[in-house]
N, C-alpha and C positions, 0 to 999 in steps of 0.2 A: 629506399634505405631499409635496412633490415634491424628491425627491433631487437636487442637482444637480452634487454631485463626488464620484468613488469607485461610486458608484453609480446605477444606472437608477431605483430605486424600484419594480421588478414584481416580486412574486411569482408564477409561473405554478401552479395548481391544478389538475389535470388526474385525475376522477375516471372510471375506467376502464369501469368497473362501468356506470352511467350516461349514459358518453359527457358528463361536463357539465364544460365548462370556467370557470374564473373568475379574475381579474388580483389580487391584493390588495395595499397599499402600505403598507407598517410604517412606524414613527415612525423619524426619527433616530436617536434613543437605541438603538434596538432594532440599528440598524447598527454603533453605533460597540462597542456592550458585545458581542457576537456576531460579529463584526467580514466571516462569511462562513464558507462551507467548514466546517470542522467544527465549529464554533461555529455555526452554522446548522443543523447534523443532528445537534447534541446535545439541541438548542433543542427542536425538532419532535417528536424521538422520545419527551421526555418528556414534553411538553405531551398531546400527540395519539395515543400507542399505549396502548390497555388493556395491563395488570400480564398476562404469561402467552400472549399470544397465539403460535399459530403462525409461527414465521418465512413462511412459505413460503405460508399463508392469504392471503386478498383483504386481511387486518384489517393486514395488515406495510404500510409508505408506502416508498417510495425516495422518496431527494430527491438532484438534483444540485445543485450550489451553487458560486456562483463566488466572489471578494472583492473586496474594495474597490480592488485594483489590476488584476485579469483584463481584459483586453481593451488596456489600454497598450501601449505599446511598450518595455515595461519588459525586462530581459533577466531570464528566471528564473518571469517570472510568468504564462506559457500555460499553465495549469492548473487542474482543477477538480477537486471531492471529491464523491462518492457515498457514502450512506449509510443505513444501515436497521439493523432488528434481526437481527444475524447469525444465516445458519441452519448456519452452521458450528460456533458457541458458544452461541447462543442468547441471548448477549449485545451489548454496542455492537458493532455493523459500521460498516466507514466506510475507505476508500482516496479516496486522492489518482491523479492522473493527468494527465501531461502532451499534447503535443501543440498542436493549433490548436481544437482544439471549444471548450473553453470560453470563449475569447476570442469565438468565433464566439458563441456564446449571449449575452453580452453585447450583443454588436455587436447583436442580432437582437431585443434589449429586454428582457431577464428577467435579475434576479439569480440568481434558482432557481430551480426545477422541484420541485414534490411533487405525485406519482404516487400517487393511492390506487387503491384496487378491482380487481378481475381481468377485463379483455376479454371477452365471450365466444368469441371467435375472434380469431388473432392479427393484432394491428395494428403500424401505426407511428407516429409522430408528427411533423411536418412545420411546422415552427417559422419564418417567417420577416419579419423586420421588422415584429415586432408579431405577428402574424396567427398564426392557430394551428389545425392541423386534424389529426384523427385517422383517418387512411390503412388501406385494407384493405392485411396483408400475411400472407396464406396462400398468394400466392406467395413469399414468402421463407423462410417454417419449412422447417426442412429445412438450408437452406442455409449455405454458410462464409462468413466474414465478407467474404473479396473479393469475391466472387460480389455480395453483398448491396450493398456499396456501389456497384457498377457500375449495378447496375439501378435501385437510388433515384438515385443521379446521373441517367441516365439518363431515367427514365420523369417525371421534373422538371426536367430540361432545363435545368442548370447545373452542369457540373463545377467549381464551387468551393464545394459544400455541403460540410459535416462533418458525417461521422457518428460518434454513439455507440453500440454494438451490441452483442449476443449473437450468439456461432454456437450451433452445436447441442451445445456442454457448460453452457451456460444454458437451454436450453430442455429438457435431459433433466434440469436440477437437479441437476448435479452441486453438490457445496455447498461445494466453492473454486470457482466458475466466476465469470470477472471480467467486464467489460464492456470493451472495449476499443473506443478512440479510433483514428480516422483507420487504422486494422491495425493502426499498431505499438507502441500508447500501454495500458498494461493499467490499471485500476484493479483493480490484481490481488489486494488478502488481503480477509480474510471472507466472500467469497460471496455479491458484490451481482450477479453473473451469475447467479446460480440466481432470486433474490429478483425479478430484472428477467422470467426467464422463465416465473417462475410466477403473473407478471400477464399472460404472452400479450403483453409487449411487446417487439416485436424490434430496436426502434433507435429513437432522435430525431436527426431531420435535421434541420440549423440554417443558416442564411444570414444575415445580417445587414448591413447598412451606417450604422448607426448610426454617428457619430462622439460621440464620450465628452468628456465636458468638464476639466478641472483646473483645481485652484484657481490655484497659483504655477507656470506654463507654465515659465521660465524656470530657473526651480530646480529643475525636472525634466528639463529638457532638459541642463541643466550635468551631472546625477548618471548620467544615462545615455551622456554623450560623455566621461565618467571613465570609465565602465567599459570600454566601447568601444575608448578608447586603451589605456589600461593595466589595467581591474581583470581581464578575461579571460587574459589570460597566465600566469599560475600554472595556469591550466587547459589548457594547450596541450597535456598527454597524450589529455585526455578529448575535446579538439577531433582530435585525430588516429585515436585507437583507444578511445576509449569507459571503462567500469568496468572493471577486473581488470586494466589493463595493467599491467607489472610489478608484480603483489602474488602472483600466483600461487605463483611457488615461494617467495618471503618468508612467506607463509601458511600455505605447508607445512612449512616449516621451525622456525614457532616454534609451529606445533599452531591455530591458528586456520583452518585449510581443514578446512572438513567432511570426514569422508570414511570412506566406509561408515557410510553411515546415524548419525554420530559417533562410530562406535566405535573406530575407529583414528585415528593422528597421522601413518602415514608413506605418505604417495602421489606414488610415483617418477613419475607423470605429468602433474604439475602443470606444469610448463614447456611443454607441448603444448596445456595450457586459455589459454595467455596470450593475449590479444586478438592481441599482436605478432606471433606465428605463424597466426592467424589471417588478418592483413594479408596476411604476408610467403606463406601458401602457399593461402589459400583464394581471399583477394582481399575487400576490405573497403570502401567506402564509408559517408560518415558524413554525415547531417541531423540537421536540431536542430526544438524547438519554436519556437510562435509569439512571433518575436521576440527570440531568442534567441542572441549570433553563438558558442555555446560548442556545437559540433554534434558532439553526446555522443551521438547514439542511431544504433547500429550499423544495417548493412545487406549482407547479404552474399547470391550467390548461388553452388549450387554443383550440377554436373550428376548427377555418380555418386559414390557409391555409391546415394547418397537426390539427388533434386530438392529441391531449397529454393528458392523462389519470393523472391524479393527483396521485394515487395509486402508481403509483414512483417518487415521489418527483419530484426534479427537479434539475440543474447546479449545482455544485462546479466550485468555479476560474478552476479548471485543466481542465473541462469539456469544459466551455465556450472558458479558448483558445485552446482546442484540435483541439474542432470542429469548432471554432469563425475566427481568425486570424489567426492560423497554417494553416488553411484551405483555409484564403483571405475571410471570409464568418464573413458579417457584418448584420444576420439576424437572430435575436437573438430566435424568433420561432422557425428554423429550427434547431439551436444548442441546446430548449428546446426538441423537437422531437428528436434526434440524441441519445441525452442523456438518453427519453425514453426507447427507444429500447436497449440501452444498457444496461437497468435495467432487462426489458423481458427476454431478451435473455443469460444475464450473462456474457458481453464483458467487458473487462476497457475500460473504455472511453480515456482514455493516449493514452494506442497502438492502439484502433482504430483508434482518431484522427490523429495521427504521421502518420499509416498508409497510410492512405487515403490522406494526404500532400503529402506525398514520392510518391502516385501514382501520385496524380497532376504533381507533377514536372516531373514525367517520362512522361507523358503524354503532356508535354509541350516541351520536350527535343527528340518527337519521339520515344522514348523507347515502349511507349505502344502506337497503333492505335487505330483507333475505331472499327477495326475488333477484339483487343484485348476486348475493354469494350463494345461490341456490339452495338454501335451508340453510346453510350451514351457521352457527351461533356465533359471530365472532366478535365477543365480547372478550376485552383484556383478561387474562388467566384461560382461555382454553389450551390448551395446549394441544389436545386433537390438530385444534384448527393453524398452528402453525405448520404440522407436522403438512397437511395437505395444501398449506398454501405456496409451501416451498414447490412440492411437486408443481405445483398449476403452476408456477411461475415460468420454472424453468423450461415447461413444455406448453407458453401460453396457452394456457386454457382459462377458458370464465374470466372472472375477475383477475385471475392471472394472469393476462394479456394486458389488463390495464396497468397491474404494478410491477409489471415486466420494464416498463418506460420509465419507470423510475419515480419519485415523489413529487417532483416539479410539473411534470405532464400532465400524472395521475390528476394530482389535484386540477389542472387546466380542465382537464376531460371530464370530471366529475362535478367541479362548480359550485355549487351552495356554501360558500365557505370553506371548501375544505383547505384553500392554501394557508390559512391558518394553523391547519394541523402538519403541515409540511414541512420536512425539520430535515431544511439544504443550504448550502451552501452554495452556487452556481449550478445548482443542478445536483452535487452529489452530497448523498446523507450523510449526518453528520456522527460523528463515534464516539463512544462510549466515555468521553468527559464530558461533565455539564460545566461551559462557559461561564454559567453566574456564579459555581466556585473559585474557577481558574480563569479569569476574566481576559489577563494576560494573554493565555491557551485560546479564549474565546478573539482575539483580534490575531493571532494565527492563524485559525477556520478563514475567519475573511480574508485577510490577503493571501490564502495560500495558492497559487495557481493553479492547484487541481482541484479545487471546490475542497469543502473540509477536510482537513487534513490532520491528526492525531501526533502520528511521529514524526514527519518535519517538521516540529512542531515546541514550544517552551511549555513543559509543565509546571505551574510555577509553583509548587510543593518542592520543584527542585532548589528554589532560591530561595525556600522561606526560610531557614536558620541557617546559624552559623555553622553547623557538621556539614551542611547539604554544598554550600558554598565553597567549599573549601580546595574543592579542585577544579570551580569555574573559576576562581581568582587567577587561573593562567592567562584566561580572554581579557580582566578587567571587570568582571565582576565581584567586587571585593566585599559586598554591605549586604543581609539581609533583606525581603522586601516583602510585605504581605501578597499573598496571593492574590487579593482582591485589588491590587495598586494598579491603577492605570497609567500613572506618573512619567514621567520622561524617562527616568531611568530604569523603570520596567522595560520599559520598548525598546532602548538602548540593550537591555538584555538579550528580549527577542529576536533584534537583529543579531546580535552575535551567537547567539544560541542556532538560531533557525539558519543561517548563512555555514556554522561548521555541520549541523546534521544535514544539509545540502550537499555540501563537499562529501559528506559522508554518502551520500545516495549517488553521487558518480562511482567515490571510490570501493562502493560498497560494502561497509562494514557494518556488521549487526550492533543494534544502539545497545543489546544484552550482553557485551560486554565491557569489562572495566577497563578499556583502553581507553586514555586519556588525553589533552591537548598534547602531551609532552610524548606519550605513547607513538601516534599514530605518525607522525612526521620523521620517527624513527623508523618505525616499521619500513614506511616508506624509501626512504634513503637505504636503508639496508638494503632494500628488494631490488631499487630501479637504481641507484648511484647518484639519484639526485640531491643536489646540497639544497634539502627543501626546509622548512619551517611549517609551525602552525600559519605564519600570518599569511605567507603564499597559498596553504591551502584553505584558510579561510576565505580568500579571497576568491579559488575556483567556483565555491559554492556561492559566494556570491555576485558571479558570472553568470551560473545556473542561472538560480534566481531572478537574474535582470533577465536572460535570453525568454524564460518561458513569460513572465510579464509583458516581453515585444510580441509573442508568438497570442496572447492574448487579447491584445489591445488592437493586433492584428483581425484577428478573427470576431472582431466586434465588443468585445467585455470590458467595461468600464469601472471607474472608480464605483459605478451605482452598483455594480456586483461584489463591492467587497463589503461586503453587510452581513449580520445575522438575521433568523425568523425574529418578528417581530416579538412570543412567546419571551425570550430570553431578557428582554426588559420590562418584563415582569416577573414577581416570587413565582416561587414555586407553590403549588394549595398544601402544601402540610410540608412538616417538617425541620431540617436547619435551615434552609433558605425561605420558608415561608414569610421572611421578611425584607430579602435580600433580592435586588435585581439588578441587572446593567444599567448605571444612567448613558443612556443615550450622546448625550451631552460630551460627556467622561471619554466614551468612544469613539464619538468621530475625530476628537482632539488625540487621541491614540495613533486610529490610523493616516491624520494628518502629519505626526509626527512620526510614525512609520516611514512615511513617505519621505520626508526630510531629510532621515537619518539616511534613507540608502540613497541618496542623491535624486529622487525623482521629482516630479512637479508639483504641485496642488493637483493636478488630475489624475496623480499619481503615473507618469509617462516619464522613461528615466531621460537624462538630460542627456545634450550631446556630450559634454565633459566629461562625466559618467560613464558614458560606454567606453571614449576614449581611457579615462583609465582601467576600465576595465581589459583593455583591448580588444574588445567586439565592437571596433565603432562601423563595423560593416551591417550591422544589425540596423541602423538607423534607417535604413531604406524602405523597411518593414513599417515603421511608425508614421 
């Protein structure tokens, strides 16, 4: 049956292995209960992966997935999700990721993309109105991402393709290596850039002119000249200077800025990471994604001390304190450079930055000499030494090879204590909120399926007053809560919170805009004719939710993985929280009631009933 709003109706299958391609068309039904995006790579990874397999084997699938609103002219919705079995946790992988690609892949006739099998020499894929063919590219291995896209531009003979790509920290397996969009766009946590380069596939290039159908033209063209006039104006910092603008020293002040590797509260150089200073003395420019007029993603270029190529944009808040204050590194060039390269190369900036902290500290703690990092000082604050650890990462070398593995390894491999300095989640580092202010936030990291997790995520600065609350009262959140509350009705929140940003990561919509409970269900309905509600799409997400929890429990991960480092139940040595830690206690009673609330067990295993209402009770095969 042929789709005819919201969606194309293609699956693209593209077996590597083989060389053999094939179009498939799923039912309705299969669109509206999975809705896209991560609900499409929870779908796939359960149905179609053997119990155990290798991340990093031929047997792993990537699938890119766009949703039911991708390719509009929606503001917020240029985005697409990748996903596979992480070879960072060994469990759900899956990022989101902006830009213009996945509009473009719409446009070009596929709702998704699933990659099986491994090349035998590196290719590409060449996507365009319909048509689909798999390209030699061993001339591009080797290569950084701009290079890449100049010469598929080129040797295709269209500068308005979009690529999606690996540089060479995917194709050396690094296991954070992301895939990034157009340069400046990362699908950056779990390590679907390692997973993309251990199929020998170095990019899909995409063109399309399709034009997309709607159901009630009219009522989408009304919701979009709302936002337009007035709904973007509350956003008018991130239209100017992007994430972090003044939160920087506010984050430092109340112990929420990372900073050495989380172990302190007080970093006097946080008013030098602010975007503002960045404007006011580096010089800043700002574009947005497809469709978008809220042009939040920075661009900066700078000559000396480091080159930064403007071609990869520049910082997000996660970037700035990965490699800013996580780092002790109050020099905001060097966190612009850092950030570059990890455009180049295809690294997140999260687990780099995390990484390169956890060595600091080992390196301060004796753990690592300088026999280990070959002279080099790496004491918190050099900033040299991030700039060069990023390179060695991404093309393991030296100690770049160790923290190529990531924090959890590293620290295995290295021993004398350093899993104390390991700051993970299942395996993946953890971002730029400190849990013992956002405690709430901090029982997210742990249950979240893909190891810590940021924006799936309840920050709960959003539910401490009354202005802040005032547009979650659509869910049932009616009553202020301190941030620090682990209380029932915190977690009650979390679950509603984290269950719509779910639904949000099928339907892919950017959390930076002010579309609301009442918004998006509209959108919706306008676009596809469905007489939908918040509460049914609340409820896709917490579909998701359950499906990647079976896909977990599946591949070995237990209640004992949903915890934080031990660090985080204790203060922090200076500052606001120098008094302030997680009780433990507090915690587990949280994510015991976590588990409660979404129906699952004491072992946290969802129930048969459960699925049933969820209507995935085919999933229980897996558990």
């Amino acid at each position: 049956m042929v789709i005819v709003y919201g969606y194309i109706g293609n699956i693209l299958r593209v077996n590597l292995t083989g060389e053999k391609i094939r179009i498939e068309h799923p039912e309705d039904l299969f669109y509206r209960r999975y809705i896209g995006g991560e609900g499409f790579v929870a779908y796939y990874l359960l149905k179609e992966l053997k119990k155990g397999i290798d991340p990093l084997s031929d047997k792993n699938e990537l699938i890119f997935a766009t949703g039911a609103l991708t390719g509009y002219a929606i503001p917020g919705t240029g985005r697409n999700s990748v996903g596979a079995k992480s070879p960072l946790t060994g469990g759900f992988g899956e990022a989101e990721v902006g830009g213009h690609w996945g509009a473009e892949l719409k446009h070009a006739g596929f709702d998704a993309i699933i990659i099986e099998g491994k090349a035998k020499t590196p290719v590409y894929l060449w996507i365009q109105d319909g048509e689909v063919q798999i390209k030699d590219a061993r001339h591009l291995w080797g290569k950084v991402t701009g290079e890449v896209e100049a010469i598929i531009k080129e040797e295709l003979g269209d500068p308005l393709i979009r690529v999606a790509q690996i540089g060479p920290g995917g194709e050396h397996l690094v296991r954070y290596a992301c895939i990034i969009n157009d340069l400046r766009n990362a699908a950056g946590r779990s390590g679907m850039g390692a997973v993309m380069g251990s199929k020998n596939l170095k990019a899909i290039a995409v063109r399309g002119r399709k034009r997309l159908k709607v159901s009630d033209k009219e009522k989408l063209r009304a919701k979009i000249r709302e936002f337009n006039e007035v709904g973007y104006k509350p956003y008018r910092a991130n239209f100017e200077y992007g994430t972090g603008y003044g939160v920087m020293e506010q984050f430092a002040a109340s112990g929420n800025l990372p900073t050495r590797n989380f172990r302190d509260g007080d970093f006097k150089g946080a008013k030098v990471l602010d975007p503002g200073v960045m404007k006011d003395e580096i010089g800043l420019t700002m574009e947005s994604c497809y469709a978008c007029p809220i042009r939040c993603k920075k661009v900066v270029e700078i000559g000396e001390p480091w080159n930064v190529d403007p071609l990869y944009g520049g910082p997000e808040y996660e970037s700035i304190g990965a490699f800013g204050s996580n780092c002790g590194i109050d020099d905001m060039k060097a966190v612009c450079k850092a950030n570059e390269l990890c455009n180049k190369y295809s690294i997140d900036a999260i687990s780099a930055g995390v990484s390169i902290g956890f060595a600091m500290e080992c390196y301060e703690n004796g753990i690592l000499t300088d026999n280990d990092t070959n002279g080099m000082k790496l004491n918190f604050g050099n900033a040299e030494a991030i700039i060069q650890l990023v390179e060695m990462i991404a093309k393991r070398e030296g100690l770049g090879d160790i923290l190529a593995e990531g924090v959890k390894r590293a620290a295995e491999k290295l021993k004398n204590g350093a899993e104390k300095f390991a700051m993970h989640v299942k395996g993946q580092e953890i971002p730029m909120h400190e849990p013992r202010f956002k405690q709430g936030l901090g029982v997210g990291y742990a249950i979240s399926p893909t190891g810590a997790e940021h924006m799936a995520n309840m920050h709960d600065t959003s539910i401490a007053n009354e202005r802040s609350i005032a547009t979650h009262s659509a869910i049932g959140i009616l009553e202020p809560l301190e941030v620090s509350d682990l209380g029932i009705k915190k977690i009650r929140a979390l679950v509603y919170y984290t269950n719509w940003r779910n639904m949000l990561n099928a339907l892919l919509v950017c959390y930076f805009t002010p579309w609301d409970y009442i918004d998006v269900p509209e959108i919706v309905r306008a676009v596809t004719g469905w007489y939908t509600s918040s509460w049914e799409l609340m409820k896709v997400g917490e579909r998701v939710t359950t499906m990647a929890r079976v896909f977990n429990l599946r591949e070995g991960l237990t209640k004992k993985d949903d915890w934080l480092p031990d660090r985080f139940f204790k203060p922090q040595t200076s500052g606001a929280l120098a008094k302030t830690a997680i009780n433990p206690d507090e915690f587990k009673n949280a994510i015991m009631n976590y588990y409660k609330l979404m129906g699952w067990s004491e072992d946290g295993i969802p129930t048969q009933s459960k699925l049933e209402e969820l209507e995935i009770d085919w999933v229980s095969q897996y558990l």
